[in-house]
N, C-alpha and C positions, 0 to 999 in steps of 0.2 A: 213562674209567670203568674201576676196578679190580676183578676178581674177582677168588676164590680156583682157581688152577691147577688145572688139567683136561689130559687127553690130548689130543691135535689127534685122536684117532682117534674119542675121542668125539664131538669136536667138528665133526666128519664125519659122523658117522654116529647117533647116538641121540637120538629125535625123544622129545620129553617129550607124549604126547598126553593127551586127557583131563582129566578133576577140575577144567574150569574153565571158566567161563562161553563160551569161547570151541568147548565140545565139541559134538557132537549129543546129544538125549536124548532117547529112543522113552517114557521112563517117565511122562512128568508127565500130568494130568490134560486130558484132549482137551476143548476149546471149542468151539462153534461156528464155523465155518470160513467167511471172507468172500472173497468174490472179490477175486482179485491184484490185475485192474486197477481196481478199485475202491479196493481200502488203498491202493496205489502214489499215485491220486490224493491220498489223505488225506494219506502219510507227504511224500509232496513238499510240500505245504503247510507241514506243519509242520517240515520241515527246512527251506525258504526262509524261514521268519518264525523259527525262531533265527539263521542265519544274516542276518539282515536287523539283527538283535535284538544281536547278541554278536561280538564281538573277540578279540583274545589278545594275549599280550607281545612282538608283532614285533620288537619295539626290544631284545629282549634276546639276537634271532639273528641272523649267529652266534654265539654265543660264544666269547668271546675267552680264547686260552692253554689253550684245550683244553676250558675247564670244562663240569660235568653242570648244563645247563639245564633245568628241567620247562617243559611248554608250559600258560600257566595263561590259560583262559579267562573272559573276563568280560563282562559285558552294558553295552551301550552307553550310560553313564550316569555322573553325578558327572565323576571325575577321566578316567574314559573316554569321555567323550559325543566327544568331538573326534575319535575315532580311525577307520580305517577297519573298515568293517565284515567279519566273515568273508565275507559273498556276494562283495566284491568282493576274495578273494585266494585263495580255493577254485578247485579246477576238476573238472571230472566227465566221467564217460563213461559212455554206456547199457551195463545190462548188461542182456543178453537171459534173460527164466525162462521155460523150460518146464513145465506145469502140467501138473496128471495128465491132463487132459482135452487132452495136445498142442496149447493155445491159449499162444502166443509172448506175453510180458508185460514188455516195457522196463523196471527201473528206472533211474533216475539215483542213480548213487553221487557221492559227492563228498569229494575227499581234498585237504588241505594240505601244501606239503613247508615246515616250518619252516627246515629246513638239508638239504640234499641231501649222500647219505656220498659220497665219493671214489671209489668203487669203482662207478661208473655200469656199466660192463660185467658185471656180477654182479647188478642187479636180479634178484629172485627173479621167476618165472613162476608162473602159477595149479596148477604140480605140483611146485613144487621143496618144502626146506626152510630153514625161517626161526631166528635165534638173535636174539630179542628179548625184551624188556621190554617191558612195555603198562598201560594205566589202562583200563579200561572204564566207560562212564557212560551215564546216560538225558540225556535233553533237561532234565531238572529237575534236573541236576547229583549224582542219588545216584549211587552208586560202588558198582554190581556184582560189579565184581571188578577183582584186581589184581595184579601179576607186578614187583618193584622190580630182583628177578637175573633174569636174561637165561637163557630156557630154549626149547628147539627147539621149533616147531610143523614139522608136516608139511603144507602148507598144504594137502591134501586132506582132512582130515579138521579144520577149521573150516569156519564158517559160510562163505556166497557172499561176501557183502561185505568179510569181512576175505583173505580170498583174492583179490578183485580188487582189494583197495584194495593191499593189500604191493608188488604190483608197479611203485609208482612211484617206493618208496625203497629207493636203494643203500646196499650196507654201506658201513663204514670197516676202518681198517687194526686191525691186534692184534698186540700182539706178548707173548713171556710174560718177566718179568720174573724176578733172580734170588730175590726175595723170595718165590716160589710165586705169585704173584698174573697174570694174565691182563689188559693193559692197553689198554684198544678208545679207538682215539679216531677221528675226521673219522667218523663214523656220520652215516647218514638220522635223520632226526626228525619227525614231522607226526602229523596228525589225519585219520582214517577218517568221513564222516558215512556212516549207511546209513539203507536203508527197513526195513522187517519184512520187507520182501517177500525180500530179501539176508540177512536175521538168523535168528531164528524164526518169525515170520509169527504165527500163532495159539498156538502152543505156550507157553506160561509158563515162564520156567526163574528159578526161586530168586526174586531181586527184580528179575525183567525180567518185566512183563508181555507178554500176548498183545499183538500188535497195537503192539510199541513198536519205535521208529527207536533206534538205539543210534549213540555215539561212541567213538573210540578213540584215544587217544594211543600210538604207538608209537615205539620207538625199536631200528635193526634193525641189529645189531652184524655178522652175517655172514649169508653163504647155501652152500645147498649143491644143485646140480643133482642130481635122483634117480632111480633104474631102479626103480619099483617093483615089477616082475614077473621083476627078475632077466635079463632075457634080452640083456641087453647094449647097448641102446637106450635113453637116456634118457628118462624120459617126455614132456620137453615134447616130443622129436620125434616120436613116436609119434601123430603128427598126418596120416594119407596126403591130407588134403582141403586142408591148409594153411589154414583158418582160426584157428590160434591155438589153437585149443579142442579138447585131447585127450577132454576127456571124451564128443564125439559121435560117435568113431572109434570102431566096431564092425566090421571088418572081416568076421567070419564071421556077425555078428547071434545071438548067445549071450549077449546081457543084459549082458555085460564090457569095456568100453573097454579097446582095445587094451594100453594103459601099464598095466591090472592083469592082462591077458591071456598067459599063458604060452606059447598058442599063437594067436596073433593071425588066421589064416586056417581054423582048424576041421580041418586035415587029419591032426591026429594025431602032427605033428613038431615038437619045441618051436621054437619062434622062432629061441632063441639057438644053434639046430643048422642053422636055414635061411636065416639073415641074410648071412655070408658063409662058410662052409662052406669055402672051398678058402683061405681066412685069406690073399688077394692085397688084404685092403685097400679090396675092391668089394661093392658089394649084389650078391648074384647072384640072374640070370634065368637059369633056365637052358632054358627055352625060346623068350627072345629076343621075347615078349610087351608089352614095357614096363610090368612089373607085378612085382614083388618077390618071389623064391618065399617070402619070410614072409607075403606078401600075395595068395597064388596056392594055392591049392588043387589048381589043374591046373596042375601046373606041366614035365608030360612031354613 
């Protein structure tokens, strides 16, 4: 795939957020609001009965000689009836919601890798950013929205489900050519199924009803590991409990996950002045506690 040339510094660094279905949006008109693990039941039903229901063009990946394949879904019928179905080429993992009412709610995401990019060491994490291209659809095949150039998400600030799904596809290689043009090829490619409960849940956004499981065709050119709070620590590590999941690191308990946290322990010293301070290279304790003075408030 060729674009038109860009700085690598951009390409690094400036996340295109917003203006598209894949944003937040506090504005639209509030619904009645149904319990999680209740739609969670619904939306799983009705993602195994498409997936039970619908296919895609396996036989056209990977593609041969480089070229740009769309992933085109179709339901299991006529000249497709013989084919296998998506249930059985899908795979999924629970992602845990916490609801206002701090009651834990399972969905089951479920993601396709049509072609897997070359760059497996660079999958993106649930805080990095992403430079892709996507198709966004409902179960009834209308088309939401859609992104044909490849532009950055900051995978925090989309929905759950396109956040947890990105991370099982790696990029491919880029290199810039002398014609101005930017040429990505061996990229990830696949399909995101979610619940509402991972999208918008009751919210309506444009032609996504409340209450609707959404799909995604991506295709994920590069990634890029990110510090969102500056202080010198990448966010995915920004994790002191080790489960994966920066966003339930509150260190001081001031409402802030650490990776947006400036000052990660409350004591008034930024991070990026407490992390290794004597610059040997080491996390310092400097009271020899087993506890990080980023992560130590008493740290004398």
């Amino acid at each position: 795939m060729k674009i038109k040339s860009i700085s690598s510094l951009f390409l690094l660094l400036v996340f295109v957020l917003a203006f598209n279905a894949c944003k937040s949006n506090d504005d639209d008109e509030e619904v009645e609001l149904r319990e999680y693990a209740d739609q969670e039941l619904t939306d799983e039903q009705l993602l195994r009965e498409f997936l039970q229901t619908h296919t895609y063009n396996y036989e056209d990946f990977p593609p041969a000689d480089g070229e740009d394949i769309s992933i085109i879904i179709d339901t299991l019928a006529d000249d497709a009836a013989n084919k296998i179905p998506l249930i059985d080429l899908v795979e999924s993992i629970e992602v845990p919601l916490t609801t206002a009412e701090e009651v834990v709610v399972n969905h089951t995401l479920y993601h396709l890798v049509a072609r897997q990019g070359v760059r497996v060491e660079s999958k993106p994490s649930i805080v990095d950013s992403v430079y892709l291209s996507y198709s966004g659809k409902l179960l009834d095949g209308t088309q939401f929205d859609q992104s044909t150039l490849p532009i950055w998400f900051d995978t925090t600030a989309v929905v759950t489900g396109f956040r947890y799904g990105l991370q099982h596809f790696a990029p491919g290689n880029f290199v810039q050519t002398e014609n101005g043009t930017v040429d990505f090829m061996d990229y990830g490619q696949g399909l995101i199924f979610m619940p509402s409960g991972l999208a918008y849940f009751g919210s309506a956004q444009g032609q996504i009803p409340a209450y609707a499981p959404l799909i995604f065709e991506v295709s994920v050119f590069t990634t890029n590991q990110t510090d969102h709070d500056g202080d010198g620590i990448l966010s995915i590590n920004e994790d002191p409990d080790g489960d994966g999941n920066p966003y339930n690191d509150d260190t001081d308990g001031d409402g802030i996950p650490n990776f947006f946290d400036a000052d990660d322990d409350g004591d008034q010293i930024l991070t990026a002045n407490e992390y290794d301070e004597d610059e040997d290279g080491q996390v310092d304790d400097e009271d020899n506690d087993g506890t990080p003075d980023y992560l130590d408030n008493d740290n004398a």
